[in-house]
C-alpha positions in Angstrom: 2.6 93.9 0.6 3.4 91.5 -2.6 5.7 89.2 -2.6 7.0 86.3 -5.1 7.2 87.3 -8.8 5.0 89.7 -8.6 7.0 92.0 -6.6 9.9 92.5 -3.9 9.0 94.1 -0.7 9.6 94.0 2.9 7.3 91.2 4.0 9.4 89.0 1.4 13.2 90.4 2.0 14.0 86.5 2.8 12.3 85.3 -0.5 14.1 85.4 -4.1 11.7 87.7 -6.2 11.9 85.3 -8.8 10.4 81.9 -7.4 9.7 82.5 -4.1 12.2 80.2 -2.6 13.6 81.0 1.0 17.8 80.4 0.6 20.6 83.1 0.5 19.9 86.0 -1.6 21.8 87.6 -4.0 21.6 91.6 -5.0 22.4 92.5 -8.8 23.8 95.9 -9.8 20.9 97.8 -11.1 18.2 95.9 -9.5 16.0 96.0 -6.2 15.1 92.7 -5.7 17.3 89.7 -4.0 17.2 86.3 -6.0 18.2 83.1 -5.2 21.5 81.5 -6.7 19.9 80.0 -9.5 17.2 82.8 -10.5 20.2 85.7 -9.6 22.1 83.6 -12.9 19.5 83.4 -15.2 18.7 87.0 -14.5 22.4 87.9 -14.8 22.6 85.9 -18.5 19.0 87.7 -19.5 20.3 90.9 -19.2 23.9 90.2 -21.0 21.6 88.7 -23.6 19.9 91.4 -23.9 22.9 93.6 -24.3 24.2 91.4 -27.2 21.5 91.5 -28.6 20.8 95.2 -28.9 24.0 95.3 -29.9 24.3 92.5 -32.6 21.2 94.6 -34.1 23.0 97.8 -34.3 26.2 96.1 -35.9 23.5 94.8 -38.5 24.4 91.3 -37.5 21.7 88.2 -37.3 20.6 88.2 -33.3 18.5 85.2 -34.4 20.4 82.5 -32.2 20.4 84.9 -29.4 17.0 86.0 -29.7 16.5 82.2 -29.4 18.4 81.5 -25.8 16.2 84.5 -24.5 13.6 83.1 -25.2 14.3 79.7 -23.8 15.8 81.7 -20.9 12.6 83.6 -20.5 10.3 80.9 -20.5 12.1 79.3 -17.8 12.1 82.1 -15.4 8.1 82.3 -15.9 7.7 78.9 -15.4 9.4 79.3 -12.2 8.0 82.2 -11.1 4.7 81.0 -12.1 5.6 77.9 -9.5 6.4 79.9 -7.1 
């Protein structure tokens, strides 16, 4: 069984899917895995990022800025997953 960012599954039900780290876990509408306070945010903000997004791009509106924060956003959860 995987566990870590590469996958949740029952060997790793006491690990955030994110980084790895052993600490209270946190389920998100929507999602299967637990995360960690900190990862359970950033994945929170990524998908409302998301959201706006798509949605800024419909209106016809510049997404540019929040393209941006995903990005940053993004790049942190790899780095911690990659740490993991």
């Amino acid at each position: 069984m995987s566990s870590g960012p590469k996958g949740c599954e029952e060997l790793s039900s006491l690990q955030c899917c994110v980084c790895g780290h052993r600490a209270e876990l946190f389920d998100l509408p929507g999602r299967t895995g637990k995360y960690c306070l900190e990862c359970s945010a950033d994945v929170t903000t990524s998908i409302l990022l998301i959201t706006e997004i798509d949605a800024a791009t419909l209106a016809g509106q510049d997404a540019g800025n929040l393209v941006a924060e995903f990005s940053q956003l993004s790049t942190r959860l790899l780095e911690r997953a990659q740490s993991a």
